[in-house]
N, C-alpha and C positions, 0 to 999 in steps of 0.2 A: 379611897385614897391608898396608892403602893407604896410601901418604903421607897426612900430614897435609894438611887443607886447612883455606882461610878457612871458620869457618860461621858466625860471627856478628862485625858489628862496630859498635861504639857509640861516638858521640862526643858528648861533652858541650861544647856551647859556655857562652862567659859574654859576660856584655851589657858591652856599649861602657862602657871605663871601670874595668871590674872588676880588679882586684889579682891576680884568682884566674884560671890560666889555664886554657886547655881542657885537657880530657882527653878519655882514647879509651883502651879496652881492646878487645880480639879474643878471638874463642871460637873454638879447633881442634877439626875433627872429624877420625876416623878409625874406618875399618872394619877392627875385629880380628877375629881367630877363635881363639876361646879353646882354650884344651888338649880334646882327646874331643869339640868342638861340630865342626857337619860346615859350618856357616852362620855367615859373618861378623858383628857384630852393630856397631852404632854406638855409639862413644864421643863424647864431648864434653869436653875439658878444662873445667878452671875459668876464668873469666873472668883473661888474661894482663896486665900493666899491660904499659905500650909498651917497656920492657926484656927484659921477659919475650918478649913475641910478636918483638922486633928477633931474641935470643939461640935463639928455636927457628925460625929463618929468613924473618920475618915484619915486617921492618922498615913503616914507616909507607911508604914511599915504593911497595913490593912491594902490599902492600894496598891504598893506592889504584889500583892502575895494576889490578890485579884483578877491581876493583869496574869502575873504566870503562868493562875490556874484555866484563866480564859486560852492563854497562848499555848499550854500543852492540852489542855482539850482536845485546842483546833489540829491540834500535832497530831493528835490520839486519832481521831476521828479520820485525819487525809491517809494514815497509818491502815487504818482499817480500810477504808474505800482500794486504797493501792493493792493489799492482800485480798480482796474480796474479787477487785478485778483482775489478779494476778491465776488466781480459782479456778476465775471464769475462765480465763483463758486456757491455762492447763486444762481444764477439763475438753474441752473444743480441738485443742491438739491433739489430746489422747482418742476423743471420737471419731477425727482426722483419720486418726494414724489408724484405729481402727478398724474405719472403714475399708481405708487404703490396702488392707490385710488380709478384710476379704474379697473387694474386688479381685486381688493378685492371687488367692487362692481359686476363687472361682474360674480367673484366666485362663485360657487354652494354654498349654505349653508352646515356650518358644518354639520356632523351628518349624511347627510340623506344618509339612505339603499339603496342598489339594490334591484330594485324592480322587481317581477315575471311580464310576458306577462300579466299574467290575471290582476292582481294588475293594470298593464300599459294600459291597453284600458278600462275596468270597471270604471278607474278611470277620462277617456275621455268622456268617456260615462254617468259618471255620471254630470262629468260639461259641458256636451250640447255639449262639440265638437265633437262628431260622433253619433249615430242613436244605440244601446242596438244590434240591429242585426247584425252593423258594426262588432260591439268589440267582438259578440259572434262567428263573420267568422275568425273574425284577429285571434282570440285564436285557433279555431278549426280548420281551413285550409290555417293558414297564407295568406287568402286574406285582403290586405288593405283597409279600408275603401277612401270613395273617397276622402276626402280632404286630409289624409295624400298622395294618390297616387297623387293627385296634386303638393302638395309639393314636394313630392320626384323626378317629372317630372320635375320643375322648378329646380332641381339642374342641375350641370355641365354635362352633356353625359357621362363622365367619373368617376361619383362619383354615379350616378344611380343605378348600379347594387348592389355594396355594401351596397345601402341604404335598395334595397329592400332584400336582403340577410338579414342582422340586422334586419330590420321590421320583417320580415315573419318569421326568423327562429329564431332568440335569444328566452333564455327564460327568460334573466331576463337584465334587461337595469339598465345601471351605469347612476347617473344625471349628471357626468363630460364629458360624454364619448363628445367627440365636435359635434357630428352630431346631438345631441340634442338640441342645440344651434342654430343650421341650419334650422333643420326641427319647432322647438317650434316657430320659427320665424314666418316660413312662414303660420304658424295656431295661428298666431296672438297671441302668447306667449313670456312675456317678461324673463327678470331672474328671479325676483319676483313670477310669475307668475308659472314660471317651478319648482320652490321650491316648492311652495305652492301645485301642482298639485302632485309634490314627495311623500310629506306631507303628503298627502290626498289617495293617492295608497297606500303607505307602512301601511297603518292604517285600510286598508280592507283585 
């Protein structure tokens, strides 16, 4: 058998003026378990008048401080839920905005042109990563020079062909296109770095 507790409580007000004063009853519950039952079952007293509920431990002053502490609990508690998912969210913002950060860092720079084949190896060639006779084979008979055919060996078996197809046979290379990102890697080019090379092609 559980102690009894508050389970229900009602107060009747009266309007400004009235003769008749408020009243308030309370309803006890308790979980018994009867003779032979294996499971507690819930009672309910009768509705107590304020003598009644004072004399079974339940004075007026006990029940509200009861109520209170039930009603800032539940205060307490939506309190925390609110900050908790206030958290969450900042937190999802911030990984947002994060992301967002690198995307834009990763991005090609604005602005820059497609550039011609000859724009694109001249321009290799002039900052030291292939050999002048490289860039003038790449242009004239779509042979790649060797460290781009390196690179483009180090890609996937399956991404191979297409590279060397785009190398050899394009005539004018986009700085978004993704395989520039791939290939600018493997010749030791950063983002920075493949901007600035854009840069410097589109201005020959």
């Amino acid at each position: 058998m559980s102690e009894p507790f508050l389970y229900e409580f009602l107060y009747r007000g009266r309007p400004a003026g009235s003769a008749e004063a408020p009243a308030w009853h309370v309803v006890l519950g308790q979980h018994v378990t009867p003779p032979g039952a294996s499971a507690a079952q819930f009672v309910a007293s009768a509705a107590l008048t304020p003598a009644q509920a004072e004399a079974a431990g339940f004075p007026l002053a006990a029940v509200l401080a009861g109520i209170d502490a039930a009603a800032l609990a539940g205060r307490d508690a939506a309190v925390a839920e609110a900050e908790a998912a206030r958290e969450e969210r900042d937190a999802a913002v911030a990984e947002r905005d994060d992301l967002a950060a690198q995307l834009a860092a990763r991005a090609p720079a604005a602005g820059l042109p497609a550039v011609s084949d000859r724009q694109f190896f001249q321009a290799l060639a002039e900052g030291g990563a292939i050999d002048p006779g490289e860039a003038l084979a790449a242009v004239m008979t779509g042979t790649l020079p060797a460290r781009i055919e390196v690179a483009v060996a180090a890609l996937p078996s399956a991404e191979q062909f297409a590279a060397r197809m785009l190398l050899s046979g394009a005539t004018a290379f986009e700085r978004g296109h993704p395989m520039v990102a791939q290939l600018g890697a493997a010749l030791g080019y950063d983002d920075k770095a493949l901007d600035a090379l854009w840069a410097a092609a589109a201005a020959l």
